[in-house]
N, C-alpha and C positions, 0 to 999 in steps of 0.2 A: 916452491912454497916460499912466499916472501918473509924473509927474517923476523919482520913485527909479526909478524900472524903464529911463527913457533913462536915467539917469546910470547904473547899474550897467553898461548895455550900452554905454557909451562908455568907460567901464574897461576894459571887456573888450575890445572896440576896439583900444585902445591896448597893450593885452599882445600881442594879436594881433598885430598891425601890427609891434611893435617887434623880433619873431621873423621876420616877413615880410620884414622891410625887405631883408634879408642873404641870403634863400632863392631859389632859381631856380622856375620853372614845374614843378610838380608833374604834368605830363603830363594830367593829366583834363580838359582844356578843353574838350572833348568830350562830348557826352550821356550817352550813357553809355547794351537789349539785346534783344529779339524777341517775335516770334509773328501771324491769321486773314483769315476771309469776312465781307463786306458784307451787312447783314442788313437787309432794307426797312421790317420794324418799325420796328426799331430807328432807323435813319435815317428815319425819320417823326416816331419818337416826341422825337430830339432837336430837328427844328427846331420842334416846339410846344411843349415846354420850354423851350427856350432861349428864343422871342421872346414865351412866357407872360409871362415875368420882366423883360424886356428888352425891348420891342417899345415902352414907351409912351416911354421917352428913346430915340429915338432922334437928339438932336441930342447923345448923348454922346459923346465918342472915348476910349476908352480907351489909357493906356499900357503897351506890353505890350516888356519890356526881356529882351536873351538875349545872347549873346556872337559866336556865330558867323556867322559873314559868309557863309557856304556856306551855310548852312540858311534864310535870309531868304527867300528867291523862294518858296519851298515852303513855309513859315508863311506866306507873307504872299498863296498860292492860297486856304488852310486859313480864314486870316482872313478873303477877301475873301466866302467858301460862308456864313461865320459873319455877315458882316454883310447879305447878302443876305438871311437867314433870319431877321433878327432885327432889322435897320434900325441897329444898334451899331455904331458906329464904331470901328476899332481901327489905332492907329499901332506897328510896330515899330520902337525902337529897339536898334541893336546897339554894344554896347559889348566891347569886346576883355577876354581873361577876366582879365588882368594887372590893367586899369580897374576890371573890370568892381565886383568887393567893396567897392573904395574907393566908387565911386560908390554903389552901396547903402548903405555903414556911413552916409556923408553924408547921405544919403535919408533912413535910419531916427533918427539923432539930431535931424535937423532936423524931420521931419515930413512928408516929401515923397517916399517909395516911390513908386516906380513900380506903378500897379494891378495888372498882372496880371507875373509875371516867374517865370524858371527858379531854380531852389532844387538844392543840391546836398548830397550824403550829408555832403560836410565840412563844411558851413557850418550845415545844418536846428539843429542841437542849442541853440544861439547863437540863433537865431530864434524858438525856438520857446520858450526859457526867459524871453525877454523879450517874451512874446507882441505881437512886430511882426507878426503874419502872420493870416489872416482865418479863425479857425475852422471850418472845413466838415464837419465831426460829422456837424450835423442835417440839412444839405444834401444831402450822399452819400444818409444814409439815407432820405431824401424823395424821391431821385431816381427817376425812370421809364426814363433813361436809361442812369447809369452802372452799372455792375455789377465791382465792385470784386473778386470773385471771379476775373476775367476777367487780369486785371494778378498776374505773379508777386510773391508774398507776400512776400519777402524785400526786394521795391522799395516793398513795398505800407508796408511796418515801418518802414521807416527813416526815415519822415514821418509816422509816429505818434509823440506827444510822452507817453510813461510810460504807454502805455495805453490814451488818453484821449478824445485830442484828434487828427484827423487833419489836417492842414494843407497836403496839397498830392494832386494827383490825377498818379501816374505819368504822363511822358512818353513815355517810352522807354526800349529792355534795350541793350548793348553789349557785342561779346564782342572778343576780340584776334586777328589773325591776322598771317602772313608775307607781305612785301611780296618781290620777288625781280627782279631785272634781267633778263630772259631774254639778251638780248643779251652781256653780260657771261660768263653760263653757256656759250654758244652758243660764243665766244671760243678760252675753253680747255677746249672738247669737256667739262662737268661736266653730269649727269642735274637737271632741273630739282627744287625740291625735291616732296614728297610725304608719305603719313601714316607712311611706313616711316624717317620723317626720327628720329633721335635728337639730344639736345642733342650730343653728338659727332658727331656727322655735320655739325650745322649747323657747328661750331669749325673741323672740317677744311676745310668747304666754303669759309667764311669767310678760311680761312690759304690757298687755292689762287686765292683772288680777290682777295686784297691786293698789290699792287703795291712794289716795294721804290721806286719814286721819288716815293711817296707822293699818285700822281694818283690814284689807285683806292682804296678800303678796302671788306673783307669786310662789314662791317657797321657800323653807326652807332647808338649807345647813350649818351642824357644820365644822369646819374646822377641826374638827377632825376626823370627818366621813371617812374614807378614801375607803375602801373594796365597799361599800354601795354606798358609793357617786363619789369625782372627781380621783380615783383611774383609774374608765370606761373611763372617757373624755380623759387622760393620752395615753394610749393606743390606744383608737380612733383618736387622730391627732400625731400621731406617734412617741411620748414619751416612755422610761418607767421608773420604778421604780429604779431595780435592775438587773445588764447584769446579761445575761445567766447561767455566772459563776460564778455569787455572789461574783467578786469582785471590784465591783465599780459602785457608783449610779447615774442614769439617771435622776437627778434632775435637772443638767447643761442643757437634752436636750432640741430642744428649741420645740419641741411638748409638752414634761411637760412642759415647762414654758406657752406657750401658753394655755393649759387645767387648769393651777391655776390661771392664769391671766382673763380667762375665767368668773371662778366662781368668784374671787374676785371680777371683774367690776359689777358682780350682786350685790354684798353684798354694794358697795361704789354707786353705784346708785340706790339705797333702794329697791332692787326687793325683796329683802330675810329684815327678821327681823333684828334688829339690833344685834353686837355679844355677846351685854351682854344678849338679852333674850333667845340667842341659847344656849349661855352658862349653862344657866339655864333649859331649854325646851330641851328633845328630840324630833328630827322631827317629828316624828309620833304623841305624844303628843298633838303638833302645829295643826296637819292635822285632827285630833279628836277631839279637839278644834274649826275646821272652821278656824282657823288664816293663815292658809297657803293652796293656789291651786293643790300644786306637790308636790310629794319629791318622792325620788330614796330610796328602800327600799329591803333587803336581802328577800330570801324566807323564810328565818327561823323568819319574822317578822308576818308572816299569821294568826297566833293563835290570836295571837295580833289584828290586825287590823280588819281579818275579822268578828272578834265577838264584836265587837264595834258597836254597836246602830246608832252612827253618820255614820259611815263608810260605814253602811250595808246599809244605806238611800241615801247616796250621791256619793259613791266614788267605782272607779273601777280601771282595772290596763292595761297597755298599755307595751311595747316594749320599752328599751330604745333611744333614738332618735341615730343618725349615724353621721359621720363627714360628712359634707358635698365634703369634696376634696378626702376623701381616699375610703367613699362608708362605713366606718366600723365601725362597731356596738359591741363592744366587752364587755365581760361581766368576771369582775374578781369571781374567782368561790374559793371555799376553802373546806374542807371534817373536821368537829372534828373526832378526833379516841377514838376508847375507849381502857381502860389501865388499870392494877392493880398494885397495890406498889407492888414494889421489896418484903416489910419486911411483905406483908401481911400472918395474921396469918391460912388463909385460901387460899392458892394457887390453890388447885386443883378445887375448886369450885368458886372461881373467874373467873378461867379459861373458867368453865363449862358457867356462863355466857355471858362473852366475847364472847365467842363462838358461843351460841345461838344468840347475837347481832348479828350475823354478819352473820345467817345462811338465806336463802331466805328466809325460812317462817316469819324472825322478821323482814327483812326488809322490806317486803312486806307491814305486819301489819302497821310499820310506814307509812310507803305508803300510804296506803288504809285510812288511820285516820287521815291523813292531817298534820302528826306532822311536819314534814319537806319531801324535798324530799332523798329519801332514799339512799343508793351508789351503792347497787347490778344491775347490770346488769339486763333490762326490767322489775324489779319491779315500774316503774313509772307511766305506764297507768293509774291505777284508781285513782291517785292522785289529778288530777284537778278534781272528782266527790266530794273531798273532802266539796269544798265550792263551788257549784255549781252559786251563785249567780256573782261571781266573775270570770273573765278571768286570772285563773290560768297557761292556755297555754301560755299568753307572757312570765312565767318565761320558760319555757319549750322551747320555742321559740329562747330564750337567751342563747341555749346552743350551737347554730350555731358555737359561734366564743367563745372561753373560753379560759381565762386566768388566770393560777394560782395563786395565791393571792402571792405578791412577798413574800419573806421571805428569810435567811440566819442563820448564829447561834447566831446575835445578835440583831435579829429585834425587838426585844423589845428596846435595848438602843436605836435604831436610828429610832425606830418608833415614840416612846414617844419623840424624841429631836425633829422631825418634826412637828408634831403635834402641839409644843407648838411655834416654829416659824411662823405655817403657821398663827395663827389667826392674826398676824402682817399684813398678807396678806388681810385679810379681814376686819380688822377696817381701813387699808387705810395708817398704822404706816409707812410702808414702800412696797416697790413694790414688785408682786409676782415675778418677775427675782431680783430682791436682795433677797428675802426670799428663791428661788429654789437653786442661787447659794452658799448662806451661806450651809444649806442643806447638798448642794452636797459636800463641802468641809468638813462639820463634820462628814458628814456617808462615807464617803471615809476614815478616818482616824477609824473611828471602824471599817470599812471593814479588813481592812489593818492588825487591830491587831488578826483578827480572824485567 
């Protein structure tokens, strides 16, 4: 790596970081959406691929870095089929997704990436312009295994660097769905929710399950939550984030504003907790605690919630609710990819298990084990047998209408700059149409410089 190209990227670092510093959790910590069958070729043809390549170090161990603590047991089945196959060592480390960028910005200026690691829509653009990451071009197209065809396109893209270069092998699709107390419902005799739900239906439902002594709230919404939470409502009354061409943001429109205004009238007529305990509390947390009826939650949240005591006694999952004028139900979806440093000391067997990630037989497995839903084409079926006590079909369900998780080459700076405007929105400082248009005016000028 040529010394101008770290220092550039430690500039950039630091731009980053110093908009970070001040911003909450962006809700995406999570993987990020679906789909197939087990094919014996194919899982033939990866493990003589994989231990072609790989098979003669086998005194290597690879490091292979991710963030969540829920998905470890189930990569690290995934890993163990991988090193069985190939004699490759592989250790996961998990680091929390708050750590997680620091530790890699650290990684990539010193020289010490972790080899194999999860790569994310916000962060690839950054990656890829300082080529920290291991080109796999010609790898893909050599492959006997992967079939790239097979992974939706739009996760397929967003780890292509201008065209080019591709740098990471989809991991997974994610869609949004509703989380619901039944207990709660049961209470004060209210119909569980369903696809005939509207955003007013969910408001009403939320205002008859608030409690005036403030033990209870209809529902729970960070303002930073975006992917997870009012990202969907955006969309559904006919907002959006960022146009088509990624240059210029739909925070002016007036369906976004209308979808922040939305949630904010909750937050200022106390249906949701206040912003200082959000601040503090992840929704899920809230909803495992009892303090909150609803919350909107990723599929990469399952591991989490559905092994939860409270959860597994009270609480099930529903469809997101629909505009009422447009009929639409949209659900932003996002894919992690998996990646290996550019400077790793072990290339060919990074490779080997990138690879295998991406082959039907490990996606399946993911599949099959509930870890998230997987990206390959038709490995999705036996996923809802995962948690069987739960209606894991409404995320499945949610894939009707999908929309990509917005993003550009600088959605870091102008995510984190939202984020910290919007909770303005929600303690009531100032109105969500002053907060969308401020917004729209500063992420139009980082647009502008990209």
């Amino acid at each position: 790596m040529k010394l101008k190209k770290i220092m550039a990227f430690v500039l950039t670092m630091i731009m980053v970081l110093s908009l970070a510093a001040c911003s909450g959790d962006n809700g995406s910590e999570g993987s990020s959406t679906d789909s197939g069958t087990s094919n014996d070729s194919n899982d033939s043809s990866s493990s003589d691929s994989s231990s072609s390549d790989a098979s003669a170090s086998s005194n290597v161990e690879l490091t292979i870095a991710i963030w969540d603590t829920n998905q470890e047991p189930g990569l690290t089945q995934i890993v163990n089929d991988f090193t069985e196959k190939t004699g490759v060592k592989a250790k996961i480390q998990v680091t929390p997704w708050d750590q997680y960028w620091t530790m890699l910005e650290a990684g990539a200026t010193g020289g010490s990436l972790p080899d194999v690691f999860w790569m994310h829509s916000n962060e690839i653009a950054r990656y890829s312009e300082y080529e920290m990451l291991l080109d796999l071009t010609d790898r893909i197209e050599s492959s006997d295994v992967l079939d790239m065809s097979k992974f939706p396109q739009e996760i397929v893209e967003i780890y292509n660097w201008e065209g080019t270069k591709q740098y990471a092998i989809p991991k997974d699709i994610d869609t949004i769905a509703l989380w619901y107390n039944k207990t709660m419902f049961d209470e004060v005799g209210l119909d569980y929710p369903d696809e005939s739900w509207t955003w007013d239906t969910f408001r009403d439902t939320a205002e008859k399950l608030t409690k005036d002594d403030g033990s209870q709230y209809g529902f729970g919404l960070r303002p930073s939550n975006n992917q997870a939470g009012w990202y969907n409502a955006v969309y559904d009354m006919g907002g959006y984030i960022i146009s088509d061409d990624k240059k210029s943001s739909g925070y002016d429109q007036p369906g976004t504003i209308e979808a922040i205004e939305f949630f904010a009238s909750m937050s200022k007529d106390g249906l949701m907790p206040p912003y200082e305990v959000l601040a503090e509390n992840e929704e899920h947390a809230l909803f495992e605690a009892g303090k909150v009826a609803m919350i909107t939650a990723g599929s990469w949240m399952l591991a989490e919630l559905c092994n939860n005591e409270y959860v597994i006694e009270n609480g099930d999952i529903a469809v997101l609710p629909k505009d009422a004028d447009s009929n639409r139900r949209a659900s932003i979806y996002n894919g992690l990819g998996w990646v290996a440093a550019e400077n790793t000391d072990h290339p060919e067997e990074a490779w080997a298990l990138i690879e295998y990630f991406g082959s039907e037989e490990a996606q399946q497995k993911q599949s099959d084990l509930g870890i998230v839903i997987s990206a390959y084409e038709g490995t999705v079926e036996n996923w809802t047998a995962a948690y069987p006590d739960f209606n894991l079909q409404a995320y499945l369900d949610m894939m009707d209408d999908l929309v990509i998780r917005p993003y550009s080459k600088t959605t870091v700076r102008w995510e984190n700059m939202a984020n910290d405007k919007m909770i303005l929105a929600w303690t009531g400082d100032k109105t969500a149409e002053e907060v969308c248009l401020e917004i729209a005016d500063e992420m139009n000028a980082l647009l502008a410089e990209e």
